[in-house]
C-alpha positions in Angstrom: -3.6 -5.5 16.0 -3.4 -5.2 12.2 0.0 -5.2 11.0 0.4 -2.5 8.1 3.7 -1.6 5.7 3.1 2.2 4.0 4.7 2.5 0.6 5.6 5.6 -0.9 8.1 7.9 -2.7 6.9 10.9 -0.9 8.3 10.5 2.5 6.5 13.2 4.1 3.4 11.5 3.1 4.5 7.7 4.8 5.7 9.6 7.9 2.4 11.3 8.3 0.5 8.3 7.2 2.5 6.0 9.4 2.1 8.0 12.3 -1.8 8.3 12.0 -2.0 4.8 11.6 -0.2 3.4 15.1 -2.5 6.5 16.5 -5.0 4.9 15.5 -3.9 1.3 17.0 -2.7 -0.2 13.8 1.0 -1.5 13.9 3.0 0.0 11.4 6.1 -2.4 10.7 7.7 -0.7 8.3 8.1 1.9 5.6 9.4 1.9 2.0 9.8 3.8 -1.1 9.4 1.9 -3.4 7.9 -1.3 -5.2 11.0 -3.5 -4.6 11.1 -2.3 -1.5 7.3 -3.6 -1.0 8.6 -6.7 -2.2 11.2 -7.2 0.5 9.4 -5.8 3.3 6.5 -8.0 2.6 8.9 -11.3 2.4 10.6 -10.4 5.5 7.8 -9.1 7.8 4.8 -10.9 6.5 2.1 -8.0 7.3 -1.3 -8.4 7.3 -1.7 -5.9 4.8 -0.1 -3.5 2.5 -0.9 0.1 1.5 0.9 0.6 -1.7 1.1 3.7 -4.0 0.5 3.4 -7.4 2.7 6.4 -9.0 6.7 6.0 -8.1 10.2 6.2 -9.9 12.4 2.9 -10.7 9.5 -0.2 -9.1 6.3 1.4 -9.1 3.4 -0.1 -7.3 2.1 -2.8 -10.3 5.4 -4.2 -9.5 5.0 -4.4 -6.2 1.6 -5.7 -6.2 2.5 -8.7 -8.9 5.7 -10.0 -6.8 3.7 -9.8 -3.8 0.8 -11.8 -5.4 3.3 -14.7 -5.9 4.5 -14.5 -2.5 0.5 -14.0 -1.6 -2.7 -14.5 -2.9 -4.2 -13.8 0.2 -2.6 -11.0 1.9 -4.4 -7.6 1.7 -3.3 -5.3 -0.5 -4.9 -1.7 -1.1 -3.2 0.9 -3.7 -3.3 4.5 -3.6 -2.6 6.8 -6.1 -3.3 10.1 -7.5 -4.6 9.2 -10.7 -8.4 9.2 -11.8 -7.8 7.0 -15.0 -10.0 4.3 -14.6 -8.1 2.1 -16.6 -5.0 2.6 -14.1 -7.6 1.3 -11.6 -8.8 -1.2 -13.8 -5.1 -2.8 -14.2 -4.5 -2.8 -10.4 -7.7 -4.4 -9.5 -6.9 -7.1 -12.5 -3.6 -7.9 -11.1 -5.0 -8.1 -7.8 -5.3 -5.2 -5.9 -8.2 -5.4 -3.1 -8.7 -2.1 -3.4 -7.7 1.0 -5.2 -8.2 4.5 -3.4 -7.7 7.6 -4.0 -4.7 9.9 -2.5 -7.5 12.7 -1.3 -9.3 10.2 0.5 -9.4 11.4 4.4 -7.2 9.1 7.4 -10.2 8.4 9.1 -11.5 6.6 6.0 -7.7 5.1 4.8 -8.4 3.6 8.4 -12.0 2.4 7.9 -10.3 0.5 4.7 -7.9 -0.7 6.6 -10.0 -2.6 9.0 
């Protein structure tokens, strides 16, 4: 089972996320708000991959993804975010990002991604 931490400041959004996820036989380990806490989740629990947003107050998600990429060069790491700047994606994808989806994109295809 893939292990999975959802990151964002929208908490309505991880909680619906999260929930889809283990519905859908992933195991969601934990949740966060923010890039630090992406940071120390990752440290402590190690997942097998990380689904990070982009867009978010105080450690946004190039944070997150840049400590995490010292921790891990390995570890799968998709962004999310809003945005349709291509340089936004361009930056995340340069600083390591697997992937970098948009927030419209369906569950059953944030799944597919997953996998």
């Amino acid at each position: 089972m893939t292990s999975v931490i959802v990151i964002d400041d929208d908490k309505d959004l991880v909680d619906t996320i999260a929930d889809f996820l283990k519905l859908s036989g992933f195991d969601v380990i934990a949740t966060g708000c923010n890039g630090l806490d992406a940071v120390n989740l990752f440290q402590k629990l190690k997942p097998d991959c990380v689904l990070l947003d982009y867009h978010m107050p105080f450690y946004d998600g190039l944070y997150g993804l840049k400590k995490i990429r010292k921790i891990s060069s390995t570890s799968k790491i998709l962004l999310f975010t809003a945005s349709t700047d291509s340089k936004i994606k361009n930056i995340l994808l340069d600083n390591g990002a697997n992937k970098v989806l948009s927030k419209l994109i369906s569950l059953k295809d944030l799944c597919i991604e997953l996998r």
